[in-house]
N, C-alpha and C positions, 0 to 999 in steps of 0.2 A: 698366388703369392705365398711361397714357403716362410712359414715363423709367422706370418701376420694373423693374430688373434682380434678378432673383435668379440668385448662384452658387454654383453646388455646392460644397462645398470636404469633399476625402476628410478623414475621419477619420484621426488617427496611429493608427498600431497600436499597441496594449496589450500593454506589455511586461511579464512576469508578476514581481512581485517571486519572490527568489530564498526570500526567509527561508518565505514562504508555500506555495510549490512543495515547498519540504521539508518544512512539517507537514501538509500534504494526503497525500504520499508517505507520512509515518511512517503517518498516522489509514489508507491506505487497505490499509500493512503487517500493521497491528496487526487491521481489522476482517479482512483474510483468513485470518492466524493463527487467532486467534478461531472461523472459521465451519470450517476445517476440522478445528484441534482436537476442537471440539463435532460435527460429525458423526463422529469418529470415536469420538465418547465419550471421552475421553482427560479426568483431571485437568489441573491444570497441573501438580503436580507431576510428574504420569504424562510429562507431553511435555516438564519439566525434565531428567527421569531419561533421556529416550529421546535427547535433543539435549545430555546434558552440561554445563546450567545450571543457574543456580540457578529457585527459583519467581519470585523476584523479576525474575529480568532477562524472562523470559515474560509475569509481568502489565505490567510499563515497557512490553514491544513491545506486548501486546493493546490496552495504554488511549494509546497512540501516540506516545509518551516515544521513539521509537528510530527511525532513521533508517536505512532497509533498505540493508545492501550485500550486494553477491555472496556474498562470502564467509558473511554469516548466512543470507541464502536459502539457499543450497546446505545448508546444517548442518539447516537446519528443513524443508526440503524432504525432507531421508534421513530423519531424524528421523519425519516425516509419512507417508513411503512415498508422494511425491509430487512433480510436477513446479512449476515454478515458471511462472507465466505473467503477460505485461505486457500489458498496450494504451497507444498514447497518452496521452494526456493523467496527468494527475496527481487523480484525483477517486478517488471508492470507488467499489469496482468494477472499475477500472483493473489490477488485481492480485487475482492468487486462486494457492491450491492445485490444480493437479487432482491427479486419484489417478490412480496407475499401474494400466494394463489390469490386469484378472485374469487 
């Protein structure tokens, strides 16, 4: 085809809204609570009583009502007899419990 140009033109980059970056963070908080409580067999009262909460504020964080800071990791991480661990990005999975060596 004579005269027909095609230009590339880059894509802008996708800037991640903030509001959505924080309920990925709470849902990927809430599913690690969740998986480590349950392998440890723990109620939620059981990991209320162990962390100084109520049950309530436990199932908010499991079902992803709560927006993880240091300061509650740290508390649920003793709590847990466990370390707190990040990656990247903001999805499930991004965030877990491990457990402390034996």
């Amino acid at each position: 085809m004579a005269g027909y140009h095609t230009r590339w033109v880059r894509p802008e980059p996708q800037i991640e809204d903030p509001e959505r970056i924080m309920i990925r963070e709470a849902l990927a908080f809430g599913k690690a609570l969740y998986d480590r409580r349950a392998a440890l067999g723990l109620s939620v009262a059981e990991l209320a009583e162990r962390a100084d909460m109520t049950e309530d504020d436990i199932e908010c964080i499991e079902e992803g009502g709560t927006v993880p800071t240091v300061a509650l990791l740290r508390r649920l991480a003793a709590a847990l007899n466990a370390d707190v661990r990040l990656t990247a990005g903001h999805d499930l999975g991004s965030m877990w419990f491990e457990p402390h060596a034996a």
